[in-house]
C-alpha positions in Angstrom: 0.0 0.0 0.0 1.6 3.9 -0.9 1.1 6.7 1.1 -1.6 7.8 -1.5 -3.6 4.8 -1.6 -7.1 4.1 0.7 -6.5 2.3 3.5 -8.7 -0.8 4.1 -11.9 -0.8 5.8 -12.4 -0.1 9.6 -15.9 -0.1 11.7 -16.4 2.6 13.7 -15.2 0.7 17.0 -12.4 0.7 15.3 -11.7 4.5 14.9 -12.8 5.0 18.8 -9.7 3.0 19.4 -7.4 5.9 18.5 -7.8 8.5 20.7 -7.3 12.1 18.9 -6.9 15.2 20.8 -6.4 19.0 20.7 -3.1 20.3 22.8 -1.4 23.9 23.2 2.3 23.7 22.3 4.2 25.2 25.3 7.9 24.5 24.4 9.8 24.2 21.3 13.5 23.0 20.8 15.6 22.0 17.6 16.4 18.1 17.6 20.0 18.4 16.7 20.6 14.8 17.2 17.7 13.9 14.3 19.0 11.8 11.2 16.3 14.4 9.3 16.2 18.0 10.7 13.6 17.9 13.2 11.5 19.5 16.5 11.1 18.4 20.1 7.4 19.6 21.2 5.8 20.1 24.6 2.3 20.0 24.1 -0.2 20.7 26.9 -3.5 18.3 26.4 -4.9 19.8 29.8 -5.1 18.9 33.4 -6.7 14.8 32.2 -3.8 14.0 30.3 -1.1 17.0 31.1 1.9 18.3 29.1 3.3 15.1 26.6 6.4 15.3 24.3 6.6 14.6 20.7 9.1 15.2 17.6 8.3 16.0 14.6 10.2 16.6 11.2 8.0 19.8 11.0 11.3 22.4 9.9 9.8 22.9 6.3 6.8 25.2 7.2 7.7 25.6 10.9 10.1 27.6 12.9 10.4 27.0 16.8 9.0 30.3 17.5 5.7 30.7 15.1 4.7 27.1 17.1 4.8 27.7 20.4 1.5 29.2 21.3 -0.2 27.3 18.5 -3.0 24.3 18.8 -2.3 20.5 17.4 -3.9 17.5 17.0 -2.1 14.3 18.0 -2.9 10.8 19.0 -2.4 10.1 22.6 -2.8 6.7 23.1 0.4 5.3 21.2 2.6 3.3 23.4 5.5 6.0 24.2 8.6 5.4 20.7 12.0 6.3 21.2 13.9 8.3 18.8 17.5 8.9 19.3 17.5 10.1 22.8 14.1 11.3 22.7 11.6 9.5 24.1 7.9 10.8 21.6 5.1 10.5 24.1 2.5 11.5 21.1 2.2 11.4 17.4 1.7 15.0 15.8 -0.7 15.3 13.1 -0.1 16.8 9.6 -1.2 16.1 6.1 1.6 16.0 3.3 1.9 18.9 0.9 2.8 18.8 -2.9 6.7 17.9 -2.1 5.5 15.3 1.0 6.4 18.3 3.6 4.6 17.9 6.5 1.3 20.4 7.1 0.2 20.5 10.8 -3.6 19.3 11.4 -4.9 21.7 13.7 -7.9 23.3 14.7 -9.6 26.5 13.0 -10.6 28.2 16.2 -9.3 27.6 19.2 -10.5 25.3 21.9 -10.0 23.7 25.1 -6.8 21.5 25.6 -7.6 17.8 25.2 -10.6 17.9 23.2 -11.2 15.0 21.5 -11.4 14.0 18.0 -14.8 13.0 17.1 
Protein backbone atom coordinates (compact mmCIF):
# COMPACT_ATOMS: atom_id res chain seq x y z
CA UNK A 1 0.00 0.00 0.00
CA UNK A 2 1.56 3.87 -0.94
CA UNK A 3 1.10 6.73 1.09
CA UNK A 4 -1.62 7.78 -1.47
CA UNK A 5 -3.60 4.75 -1.57
CA UNK A 6 -7.08 4.13 0.67
CA UNK A 7 -6.55 2.27 3.48
CA UNK A 8 -8.65 -0.84 4.07
CA UNK A 9 -11.92 -0.84 5.81
CA UNK A 10 -12.44 -0.05 9.59
CA UNK A 11 -15.93 -0.14 11.66
CA UNK A 12 -16.37 2.56 13.73
CA UNK A 13 -15.23 0.73 16.98
CA UNK A 14 -12.39 0.70 15.34
CA UNK A 15 -11.69 4.46 14.88
CA UNK A 16 -12.76 4.95 18.79
CA UNK A 17 -9.74 3.05 19.36
CA UNK A 18 -7.38 5.89 18.53
CA UNK A 19 -7.77 8.47 20.75
CA UNK A 20 -7.26 12.06 18.90
CA UNK A 21 -6.88 15.17 20.80
CA UNK A 22 -6.42 19.01 20.68
CA UNK A 23 -3.06 20.26 22.78
CA UNK A 24 -1.37 23.91 23.17
CA UNK A 25 2.27 23.72 22.30
CA UNK A 26 4.20 25.20 25.26
CA UNK A 27 7.86 24.47 24.37
CA UNK A 28 9.78 24.18 21.32
CA UNK A 29 13.52 23.02 20.81
CA UNK A 30 15.59 21.99 17.62
CA UNK A 31 16.42 18.12 17.64
CA UNK A 32 19.99 18.39 16.71
CA UNK A 33 20.60 14.75 17.22
CA UNK A 34 17.67 13.90 14.35
CA UNK A 35 19.03 11.84 11.18
CA UNK A 36 16.30 14.43 9.33
CA UNK A 37 16.16 17.99 10.70
CA UNK A 38 13.58 17.95 13.18
CA UNK A 39 11.49 19.51 16.50
CA UNK A 40 11.12 18.36 20.11
CA UNK A 41 7.43 19.59 21.22
CA UNK A 42 5.78 20.11 24.60
CA UNK A 43 2.29 20.01 24.07
CA UNK A 44 -0.18 20.68 26.86
CA UNK A 45 -3.45 18.27 26.36
CA UNK A 46 -4.92 19.78 29.77
CA UNK A 47 -5.08 18.86 33.38
CA UNK A 48 -6.73 14.82 32.17
CA UNK A 49 -3.75 14.01 30.32
CA UNK A 50 -1.07 16.98 31.06
CA UNK A 51 1.90 18.30 29.10
CA UNK A 52 3.27 15.10 26.60
CA UNK A 53 6.43 15.33 24.27
CA UNK A 54 6.55 14.55 20.69
CA UNK A 55 9.10 15.19 17.63
CA UNK A 56 8.26 16.04 14.64
CA UNK A 57 10.17 16.59 11.21
CA UNK A 58 8.04 19.77 10.96
CA UNK A 59 11.30 22.37 9.91
CA UNK A 60 9.77 22.88 6.26
CA UNK A 61 6.77 25.20 7.16
CA UNK A 62 7.73 25.56 10.92
CA UNK A 63 10.09 27.65 12.95
CA UNK A 64 10.39 27.03 16.82
CA UNK A 65 8.97 30.34 17.54
CA UNK A 66 5.74 30.68 15.07
CA UNK A 67 4.66 27.11 17.05
CA UNK A 68 4.77 27.69 20.43
CA UNK A 69 1.47 29.22 21.32
CA UNK A 70 -0.25 27.29 18.48
CA UNK A 71 -3.01 24.28 18.78
CA UNK A 72 -2.29 20.51 17.41
CA UNK A 73 -3.88 17.54 16.97
CA UNK A 74 -2.11 14.27 17.97
CA UNK A 75 -2.94 10.78 18.97
CA UNK A 76 -2.36 10.15 22.59
CA UNK A 77 -2.76 6.73 23.09
CA UNK A 78 0.42 5.26 21.15
CA UNK A 79 2.57 3.31 23.37
CA UNK A 80 5.53 6.00 24.19
CA UNK A 81 8.65 5.41 20.69
CA UNK A 82 11.95 6.30 21.16
CA UNK A 83 13.92 8.35 18.76
CA UNK A 84 17.48 8.87 19.28
CA UNK A 85 17.51 10.10 22.81
CA UNK A 86 14.09 11.31 22.66
CA UNK A 87 11.58 9.53 24.10
CA UNK A 88 7.89 10.78 21.63
CA UNK A 89 5.13 10.54 24.13
CA UNK A 90 2.49 11.45 21.07
CA UNK A 91 2.18 11.38 17.41
CA UNK A 92 1.70 15.02 15.79
CA UNK A 93 -0.67 15.26 13.11
CA UNK A 94 -0.13 16.78 9.63
CA UNK A 95 -1.21 16.10 6.06
CA UNK A 96 1.65 16.02 3.34
CA UNK A 97 1.91 18.92 0.88
CA UNK A 98 2.79 18.84 -2.87
CA UNK A 99 6.65 17.85 -2.09
CA UNK A 100 5.47 15.31 1.00
CA UNK A 101 6.38 18.29 3.59
CA UNK A 102 4.61 17.91 6.52
CA UNK A 103 1.26 20.41 7.10
CA UNK A 104 0.16 20.51 10.76
CA UNK A 105 -3.63 19.26 11.42
CA UNK A 106 -4.90 21.73 13.68
CA UNK A 107 -7.94 23.29 14.71
CA UNK A 108 -9.60 26.50 13.04
CA UNK A 109 -10.60 28.21 16.23
CA UNK A 110 -9.31 27.63 19.16
CA UNK A 111 -10.54 25.28 21.88
CA UNK A 112 -10.04 23.66 25.08
CA UNK A 113 -6.85 21.50 25.55
CA UNK A 114 -7.56 17.82 25.22
CA UNK A 115 -10.59 17.87 23.21
CA UNK A 116 -11.15 15.00 21.47
CA UNK A 117 -11.39 13.99 18.00
CA UNK A 118 -14.85 12.97 17.12
Amino acid sequence: MSDTSPSAEITFDDFLKLDIRVGTVTRVEPFAEARKPSLKLWIDFGAEIGEKKSVAQITAHYTAGELTGRQVAAVVNFPPRQIGPVMSEVLTLGFPDEHGEVVLLAPDLKIPNGGRLF
